[in-house]
C-alpha positions as CSV (number, residue, x, y, z in Angstrom):
1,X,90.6,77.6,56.0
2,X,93.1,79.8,56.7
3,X,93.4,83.3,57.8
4,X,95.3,85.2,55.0
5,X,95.8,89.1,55.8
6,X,96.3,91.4,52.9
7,X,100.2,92.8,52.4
8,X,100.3,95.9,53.0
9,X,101.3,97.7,49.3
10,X,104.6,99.3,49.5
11,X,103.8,102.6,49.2
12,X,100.9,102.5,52.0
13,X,103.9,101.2,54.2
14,X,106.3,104.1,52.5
15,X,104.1,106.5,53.8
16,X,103.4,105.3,57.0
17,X,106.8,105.1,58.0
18,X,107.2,108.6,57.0
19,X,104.3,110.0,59.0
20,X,106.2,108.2,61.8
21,X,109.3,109.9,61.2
22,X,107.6,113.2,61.1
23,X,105.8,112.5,64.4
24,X,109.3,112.0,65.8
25,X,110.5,115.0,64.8
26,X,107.6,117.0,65.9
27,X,107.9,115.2,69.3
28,X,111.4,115.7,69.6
29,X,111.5,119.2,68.9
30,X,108.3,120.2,71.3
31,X,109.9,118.3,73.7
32,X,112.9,120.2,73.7
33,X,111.5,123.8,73.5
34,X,109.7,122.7,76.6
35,X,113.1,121.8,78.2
36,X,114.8,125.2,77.0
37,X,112.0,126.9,78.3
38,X,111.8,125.1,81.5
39,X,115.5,125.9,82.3
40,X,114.4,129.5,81.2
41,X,112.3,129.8,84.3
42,X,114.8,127.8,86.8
43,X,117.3,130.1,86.0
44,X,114.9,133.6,85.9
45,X,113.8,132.1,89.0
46,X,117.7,131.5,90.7
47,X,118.5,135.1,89.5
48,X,115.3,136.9,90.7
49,X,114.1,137.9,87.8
50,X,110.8,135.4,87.6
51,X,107.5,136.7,87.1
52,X,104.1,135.4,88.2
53,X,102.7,133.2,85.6
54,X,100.6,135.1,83.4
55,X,97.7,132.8,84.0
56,X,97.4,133.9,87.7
57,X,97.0,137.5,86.9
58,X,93.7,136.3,85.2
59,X,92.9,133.5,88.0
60,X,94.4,134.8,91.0
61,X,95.0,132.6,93.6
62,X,91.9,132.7,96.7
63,X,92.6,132.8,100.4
64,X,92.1,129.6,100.7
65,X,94.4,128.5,97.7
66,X,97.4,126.7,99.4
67,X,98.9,126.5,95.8
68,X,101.6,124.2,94.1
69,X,104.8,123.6,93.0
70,X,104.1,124.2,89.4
71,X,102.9,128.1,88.8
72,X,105.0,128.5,85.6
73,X,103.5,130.2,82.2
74,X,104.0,126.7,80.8
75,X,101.7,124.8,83.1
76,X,98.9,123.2,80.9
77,X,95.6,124.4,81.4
78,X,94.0,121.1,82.7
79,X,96.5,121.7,85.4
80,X,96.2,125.1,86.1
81,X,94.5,125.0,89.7
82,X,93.8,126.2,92.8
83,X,93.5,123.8,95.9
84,X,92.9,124.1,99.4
85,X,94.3,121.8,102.4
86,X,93.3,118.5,102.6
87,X,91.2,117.3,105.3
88,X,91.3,113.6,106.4
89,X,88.6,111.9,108.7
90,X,89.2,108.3,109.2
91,X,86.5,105.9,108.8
92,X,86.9,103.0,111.3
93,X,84.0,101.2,111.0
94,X,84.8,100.6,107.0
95,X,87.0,97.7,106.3
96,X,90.8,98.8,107.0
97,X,92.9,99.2,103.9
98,X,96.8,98.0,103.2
99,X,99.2,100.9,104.0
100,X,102.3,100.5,101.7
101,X,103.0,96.5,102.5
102,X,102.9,95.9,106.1
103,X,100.4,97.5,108.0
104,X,96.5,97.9,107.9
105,X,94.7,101.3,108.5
106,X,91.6,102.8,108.6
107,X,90.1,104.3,105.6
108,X,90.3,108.1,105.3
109,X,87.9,110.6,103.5
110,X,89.5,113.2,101.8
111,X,87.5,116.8,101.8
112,X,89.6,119.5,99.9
113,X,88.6,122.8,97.9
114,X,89.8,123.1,94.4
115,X,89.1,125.7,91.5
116,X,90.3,125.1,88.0
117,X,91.8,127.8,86.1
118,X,88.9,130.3,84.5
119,X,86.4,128.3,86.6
120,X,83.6,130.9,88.4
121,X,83.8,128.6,92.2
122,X,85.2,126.5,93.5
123,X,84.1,122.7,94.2
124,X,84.5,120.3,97.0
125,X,86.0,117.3,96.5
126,X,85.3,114.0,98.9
127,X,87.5,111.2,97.8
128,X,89.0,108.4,99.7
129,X,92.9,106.8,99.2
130,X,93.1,108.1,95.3
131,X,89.8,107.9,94.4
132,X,88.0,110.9,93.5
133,X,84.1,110.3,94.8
134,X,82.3,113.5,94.1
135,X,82.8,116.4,92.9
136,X,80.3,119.2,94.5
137,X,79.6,123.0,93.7
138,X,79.1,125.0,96.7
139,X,75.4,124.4,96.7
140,X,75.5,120.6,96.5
141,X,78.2,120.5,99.2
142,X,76.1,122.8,101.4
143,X,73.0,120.5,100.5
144,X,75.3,117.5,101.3
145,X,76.7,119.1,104.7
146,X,72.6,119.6,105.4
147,X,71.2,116.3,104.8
148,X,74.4,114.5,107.0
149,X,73.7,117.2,110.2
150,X,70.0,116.0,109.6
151,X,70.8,112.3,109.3
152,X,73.3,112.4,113.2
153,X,70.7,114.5,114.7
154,X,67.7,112.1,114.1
155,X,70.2,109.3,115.1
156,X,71.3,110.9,118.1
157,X,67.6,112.0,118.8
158,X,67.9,115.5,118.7
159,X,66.5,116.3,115.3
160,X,63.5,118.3,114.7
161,X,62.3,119.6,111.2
162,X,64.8,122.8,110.1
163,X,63.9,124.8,107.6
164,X,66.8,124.3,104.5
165,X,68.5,127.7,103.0
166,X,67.6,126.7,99.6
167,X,63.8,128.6,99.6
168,X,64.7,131.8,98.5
169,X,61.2,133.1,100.5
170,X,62.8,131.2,103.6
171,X,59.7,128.4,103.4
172,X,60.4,125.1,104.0
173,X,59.8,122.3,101.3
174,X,56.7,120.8,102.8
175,X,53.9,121.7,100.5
176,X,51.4,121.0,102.7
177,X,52.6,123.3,105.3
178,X,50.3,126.1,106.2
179,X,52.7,128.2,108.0
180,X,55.1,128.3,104.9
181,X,52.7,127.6,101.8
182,X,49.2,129.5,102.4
183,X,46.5,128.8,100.6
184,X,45.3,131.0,98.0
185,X,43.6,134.3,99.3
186,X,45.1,133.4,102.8
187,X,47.9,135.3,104.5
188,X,50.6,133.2,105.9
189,X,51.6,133.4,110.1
């Protein structure tokens, strides 16, 4: 009961090896455009002559934008980006992490800003070590940002009902609240 594969036919393997060859090439040559091109802009950039990139004309960068090292024409799109500082809490009731080999240290949260390239807003991010946790639009992160300052007021006993900014009409979400939902044919305080 043995396993016996097939053989590959010659000219199956003819042809495979050839597509490889041709992959190579492509490869090779792409790669050393990019080079070329790269030592374009190192050298436009040494004499003065550099431009913007072209895809920041379209995307400028925001106020808050604290930029990068790579703002080159060539920078692929899934890396065009705009990001804001970082901002680290540390967390020091989680379980302490490993810093490099010899030392333990809190967890930190990481809350930045960051807007990819042809993106209408930008989104928060909240991460912790290299992790990426969520990724929020403005009005989830605002909603987040709510619901926490609810959660340390009722735990420091100072919360009271607010009324959230989402109701366009300014009503809060309790339904059955007369002073923000009147019944039909009434008129509301």
């Amino acid at each position: 009961m043995g396993n016996s594969t097939p053989e590959i036919p010659p000219t199956v393997r003819e042809r495979a090896l050839e597509a490889g060859r041709r992959a190579v090439e492509d490869y090779e040559r792409t790669y050393q455009a990019e080079m070329r091109a790269h030592e374009n802009a190192a050298h436009a950039r040494q004499s003065g002559t550099a431009q913007p990139a072209r895809w920041l004309a379209d995307d400028p960068c925001p106020d808050w934008c604290v930029g990068s090292i790579d703002r080159e024409d060539g920078t692929h799109p899934d890396d065009r980006a705009h990001f804001g500082p970082t901002h680290i809490v540390e967390l020091v009731t989680m379980e302490s992490t490993v810093s490099g080999h010899d030392r333990w240290e809190p967890v930190e949260a990481q809350i930045a800003l960051d807007k990819r390239y042809r993106e209408r807003e930008a989104r928060v991010i909240i991460g912790t070590g290299d992790d990426t946790h969520v990724w929020a639009t403005l009005a989830e992160a605002e909603e987040i940002a709510t619901t926490i300052l609810d959660l340390v007021r009722q735990a420091r006993g100072t919360w009271t009902p607010v009324v959230l900014p989402f109701d366009p009409n300014g009503g809060c979400p309790d339904a059955t609240c007369a002073n923000c939902h009147p019944l039909p044919g009434e008129v509301s305080a």
